[in-house]
N, C-alpha and C positions, 0 to 999 in steps of 0.2 A: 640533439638526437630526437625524431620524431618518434612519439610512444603512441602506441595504438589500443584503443579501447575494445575493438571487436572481437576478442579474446576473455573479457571481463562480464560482471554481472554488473550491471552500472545503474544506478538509483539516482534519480533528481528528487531533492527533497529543496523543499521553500526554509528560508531562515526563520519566519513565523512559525512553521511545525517544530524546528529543531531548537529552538529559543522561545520563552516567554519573553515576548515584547509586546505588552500589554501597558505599561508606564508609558514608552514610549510612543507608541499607536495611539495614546490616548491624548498625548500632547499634540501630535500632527491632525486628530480633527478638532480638536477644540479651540488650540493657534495656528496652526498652518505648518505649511513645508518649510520657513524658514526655521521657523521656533524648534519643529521638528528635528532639522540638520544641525541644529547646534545645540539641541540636547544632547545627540548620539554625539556629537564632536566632545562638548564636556564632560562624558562619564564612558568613553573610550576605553579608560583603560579599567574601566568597571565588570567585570565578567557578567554577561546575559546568565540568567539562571536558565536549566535547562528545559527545556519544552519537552510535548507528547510525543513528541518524536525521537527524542534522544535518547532513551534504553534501546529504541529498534537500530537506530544508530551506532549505539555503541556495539551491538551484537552482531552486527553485520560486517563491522572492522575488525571483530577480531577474528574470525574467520579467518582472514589474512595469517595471523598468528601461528594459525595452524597447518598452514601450507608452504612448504619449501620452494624458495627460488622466488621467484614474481608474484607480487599481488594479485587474488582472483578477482577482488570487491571495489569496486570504484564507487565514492559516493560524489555528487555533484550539488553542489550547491548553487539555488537560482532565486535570485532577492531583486524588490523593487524598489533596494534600497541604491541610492549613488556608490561609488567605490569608497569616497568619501567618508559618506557615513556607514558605509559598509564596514569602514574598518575596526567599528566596537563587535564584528561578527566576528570576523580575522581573528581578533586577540583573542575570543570568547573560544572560537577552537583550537589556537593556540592553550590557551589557559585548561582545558580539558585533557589538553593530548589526544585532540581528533587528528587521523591520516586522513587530510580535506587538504587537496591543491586546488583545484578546480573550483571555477565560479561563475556566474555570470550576473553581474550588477546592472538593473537595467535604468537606472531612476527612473521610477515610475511606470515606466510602460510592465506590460505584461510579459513573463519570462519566460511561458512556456515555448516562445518561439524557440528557443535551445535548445528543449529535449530530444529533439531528432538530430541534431546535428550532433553534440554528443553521443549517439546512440545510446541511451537511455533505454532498459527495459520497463521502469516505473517511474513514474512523478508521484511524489506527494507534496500535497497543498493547502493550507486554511482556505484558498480561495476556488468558489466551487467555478467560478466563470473559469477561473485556465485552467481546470481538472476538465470541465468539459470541452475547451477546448483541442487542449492533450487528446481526449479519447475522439473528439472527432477526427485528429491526425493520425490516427492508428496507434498510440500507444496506450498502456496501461496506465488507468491513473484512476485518484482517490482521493477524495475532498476529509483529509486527518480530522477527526471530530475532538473538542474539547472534553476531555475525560473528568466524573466529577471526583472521581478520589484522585488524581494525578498521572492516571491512567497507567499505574501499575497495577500486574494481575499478584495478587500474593501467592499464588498455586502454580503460576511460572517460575519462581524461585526456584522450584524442584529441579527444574531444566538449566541451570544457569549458565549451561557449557554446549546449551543448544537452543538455535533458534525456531519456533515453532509459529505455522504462517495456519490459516486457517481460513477457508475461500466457500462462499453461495456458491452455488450451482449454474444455474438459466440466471443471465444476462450477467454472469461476472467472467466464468470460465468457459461456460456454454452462452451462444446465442440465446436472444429472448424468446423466439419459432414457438417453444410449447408454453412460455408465460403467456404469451399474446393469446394463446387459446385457452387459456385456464382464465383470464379476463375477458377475455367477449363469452364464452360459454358455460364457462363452470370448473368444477372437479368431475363431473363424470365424463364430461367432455374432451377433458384434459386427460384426462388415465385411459380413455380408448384410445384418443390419438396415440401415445405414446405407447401403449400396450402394440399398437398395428405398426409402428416404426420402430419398434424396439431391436431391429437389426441395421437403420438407417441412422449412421452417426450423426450425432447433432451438428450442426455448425461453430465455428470456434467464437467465443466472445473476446472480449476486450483481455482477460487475463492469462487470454490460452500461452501465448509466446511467452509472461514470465513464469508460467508454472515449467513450461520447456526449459526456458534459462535455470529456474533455480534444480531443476532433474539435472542438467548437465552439470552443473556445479557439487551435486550430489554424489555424483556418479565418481568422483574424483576422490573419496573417502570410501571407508570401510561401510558395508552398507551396515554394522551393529555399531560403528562409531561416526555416525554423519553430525556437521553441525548444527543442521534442516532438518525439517521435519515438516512436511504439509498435512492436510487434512481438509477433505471434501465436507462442508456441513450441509447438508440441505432440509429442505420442508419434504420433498419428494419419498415418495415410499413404495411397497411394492402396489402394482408391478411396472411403477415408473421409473423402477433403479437399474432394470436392465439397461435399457437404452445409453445411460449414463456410462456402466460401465464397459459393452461396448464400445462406446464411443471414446471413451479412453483408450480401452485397446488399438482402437485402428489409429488413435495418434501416436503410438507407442511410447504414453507417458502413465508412468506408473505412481499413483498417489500416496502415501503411507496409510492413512484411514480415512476411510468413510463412515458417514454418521448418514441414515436416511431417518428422519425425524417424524414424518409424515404428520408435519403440523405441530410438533410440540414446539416450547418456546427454546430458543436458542441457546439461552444465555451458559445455563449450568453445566451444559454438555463443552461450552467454551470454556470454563473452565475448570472440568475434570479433564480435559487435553491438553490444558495449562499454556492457551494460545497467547501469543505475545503480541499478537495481530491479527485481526478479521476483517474481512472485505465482503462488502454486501450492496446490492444495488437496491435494498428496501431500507428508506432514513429511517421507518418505525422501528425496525431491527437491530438497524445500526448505533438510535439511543438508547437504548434496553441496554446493549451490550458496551455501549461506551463509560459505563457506568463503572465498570468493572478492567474492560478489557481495551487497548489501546487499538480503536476503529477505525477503520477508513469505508468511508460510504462513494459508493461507482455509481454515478447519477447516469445511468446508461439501460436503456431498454423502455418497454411499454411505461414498467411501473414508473417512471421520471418523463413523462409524458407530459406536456402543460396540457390540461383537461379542458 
């Protein structure tokens, strides 16, 4: 029976984001690929402890749980590791109780060639080269940053029956069009332009399609019992919040809240929203908050520009 994913919310996450494989990463540069492949072959049936990525993972499958009939949430899994030695991944979500069929083992090469052919709405990655590769293909993607408490939020616990996404503004979900202007000319420069176009929707960035995705998925629950939750956080403020929300409107995607910060630091307002994930195309942003909160940095736009 052919099973169709275009129906689904379908996430590519790397086996290094969803496993701590740091023992074994650390054998393959210091002896090589074979020392490597027959580590993973000897401690196979060792369960991988779980990576920064595995609460976002777990939260995302149960989702399933609470929907009658077919699966909504497809996760995929894409490793540079052989199948071979892939197989200490297999038993590691086996050994969890992850619903993970899917896979693509590439030895060694680069994996994100898959995310499109799966149909993938996200990729996440420790590796920032296939995250931008990813985005230069048109998809959403997110270079998973190493969190230093284990990149549990403790003020997410609150939600533990919802998952809650938390997204920049300009160059994650919006185009970079007013960053670009707020770096070549300024803040006052930036808030006329955008004061003068505040009825011209902005352009779509890199995260517009899965903020779409996870709104349809949404839309499929009670809107006081959803298992999502988004939230706009931005540095923008008045009167550069019209524009934004605008510009929502004419995508007809509706956000749960909006934070316009106008420069204050991110971090606290992350976690009085109790986000389980943030996405930011500024790294300065993105280790503040990783410190705390489980990050994904979107090396996309002006500010990821090699100067």
């Amino acid at each position: 029976m052919v099973s169709k994913l275009g129906d689904k919310l379908v996430i590519a996450i790397s086996s290094r984001a969803m496993f701590k494989m740091d023992d074994s990463h650390r054998v393959y540069e210091q002896e090589g690929l074979a020392a490597y492949s027959q580590y993973q072959i000897d401690h196979e049936d060792e369960p991988l402890e779980p990576g920064d990525a595995f609460p976002l993972v777990k939260k995302l499958l149960s989702i399933n749980e609470r929907l009658e009939g077919e699966s909504r949430v497809e996760i995929i899994l894409l490793s540079r590791n052989s199948a071979d030695t892939g197989l200490r991944v297999f038993n590691s979500i086996e050994h969890y109780g992850l619903s993970i069929a899917r896979a693509a083992f590439c030895s060694g090469e680069s994996p994100y060639r898959y995310v499109q052919a799966f149909g993938c709405h996200l990729f996440l990655s420790t590796d920032a080269e296939d995250v931008r590769s990813a985005l230069d293909a048109g998809v959403a993607a997110a270079t998973f940053l190493p969190a230093s408490n284990g990149g549990a939020n403790v003020d997410s616990l609150k939600h533990v029956d919802q998952l809650r996404f938390a997204f920049d503004g300009d160059a994650v979900l919006f185009s970079d069009e007013a960053e670009q202007v707020y770096k070549a000319d300024g803040l006052e420069a930036f808030t006329a332009t955008e004061r003068a176009a505040a009825k011209e929707p902005l352009s779509g960035g890199p995260f517009k399609s899965f903020l779409a995705a996870l709104q349809m998925l949404q839309a499929e629950f009670p809107g006081d019992d959803s298992p999502i939750r988004t939230a706009l956080v931005t540095a923008r403020s008045a009167p550069a919040h019209e524009r934004v929300i605008r510009t929502l409107r004419a995508w007809h995607i509706r956000i749960d809240e909006s934070l316009f910060l106008g420069g204050l630091p991110k971090v606290e307002f992350l976690r009085a929203y109790g986000a389980d994930v943030f996405f930011d195309d500024q790294r300065g942003h993105c280790d503040l908050a990783a410190e705390h909160i489980a990050t994904g940095h979107v090396p996309h736009g002006v500010a990821n520009k090699a100067t």
